[in-house]
Structure formats: structure tokens, C-alpha cells
N, C-alpha and C positions, 0 to 999 in steps of 0.2 A: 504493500500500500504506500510504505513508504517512501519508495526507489519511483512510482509513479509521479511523480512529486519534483523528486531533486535530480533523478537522472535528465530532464527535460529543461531545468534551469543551469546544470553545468552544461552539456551540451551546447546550449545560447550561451554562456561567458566565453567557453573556447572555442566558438565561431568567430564570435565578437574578435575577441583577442586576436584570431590567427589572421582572418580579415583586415583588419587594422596592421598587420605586420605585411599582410602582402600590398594591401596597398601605399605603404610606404616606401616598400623596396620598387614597385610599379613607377613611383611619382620620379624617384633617386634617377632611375634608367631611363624615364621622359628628361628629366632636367640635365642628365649629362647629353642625350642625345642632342637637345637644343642648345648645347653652346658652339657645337661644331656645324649647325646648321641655320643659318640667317632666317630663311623661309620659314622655318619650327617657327622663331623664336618671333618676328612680324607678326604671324597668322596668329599666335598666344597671344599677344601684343592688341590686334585688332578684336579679338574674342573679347578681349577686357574692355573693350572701347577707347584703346589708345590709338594712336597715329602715328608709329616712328621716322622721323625722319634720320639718313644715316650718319649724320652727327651723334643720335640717340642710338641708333642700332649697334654701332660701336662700343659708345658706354657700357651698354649692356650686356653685351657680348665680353668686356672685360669684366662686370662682374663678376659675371658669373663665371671665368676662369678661375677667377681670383679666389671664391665661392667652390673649393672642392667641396662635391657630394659622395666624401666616403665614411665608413662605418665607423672608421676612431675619429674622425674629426667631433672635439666637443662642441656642444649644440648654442657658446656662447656667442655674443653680437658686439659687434667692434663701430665703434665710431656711427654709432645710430641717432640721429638728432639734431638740437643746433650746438654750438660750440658757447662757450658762457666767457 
């Protein structure tokens, strides 16, 4: 009675969970695709409702060089904001 119960609730946390792990490592392998490809990164660009022009495409394109998407990189943020 009682495995009717709980087997149906763990099931859902370790979908949840595994789900959430794949589509993270899905996003990782989009976001390294798009720094070596201009087109990706425009068409993401326009989906958002931006407009790059290639002064901007540039930029971006260094960021995200600069922006490794690997697994020991720690997940902190450098120079985010205005400056005081």
C-alpha cells in the first residue's frame, strides 16, 4: 500500500533531476556550438529580438570565447555591472 505511494513520487524527483542534468549538458553543447558559428549565434540573437550589427557580433563572439562552457569551470561572475 505503501510503495503505491512513494515509488510514484521518487520516480518524479529522479526524472526531474536526470532531466535537469540532460538539459544542461544539451544547452553547454548549443552554447559551445555557437561561438564557432556566427549564423547560430545572429538567429539566437534575433529569436531574443535583438538586431546584431557586426561590431556587436564580434563582441559576442569574444565573449563567449572568453566564456568556457566546461564542467570544472566554477559557476562564478567577473566584472558584472557598473564600476563605482
Amino acid at each position: 500500500m505503501v510503495w503505491n505511494i512513494v515509488i510514484p513520487i521518487v520516480t518524479l524527483i529522479l526524472g526531474l533531476v536526470g532531466g535537469f542534468f540532460i538539459g544542461v549538458y544539451y544547452l553547454r553543447k548549443q552554447l559551445e556550438k555557437m561561438q564557432s558559428d556566427p549564423e547560430a549565434l545572429q538567429k539566437m540573437a534575433k529569436q531574443m529580438g535583438y538586431n546584431l550589427n557586426g561590431k556587436q557580433m564580434q563582441r559576442a563572439q569574444q565573449m563567449m570565447k572568453n566564456q568556457q562552457f566546461s564542467k570544472n569551470q566554477p559557476g562564478t561572475r567577473r566584472n558584472q555591472g557598473r564600476r563605482k
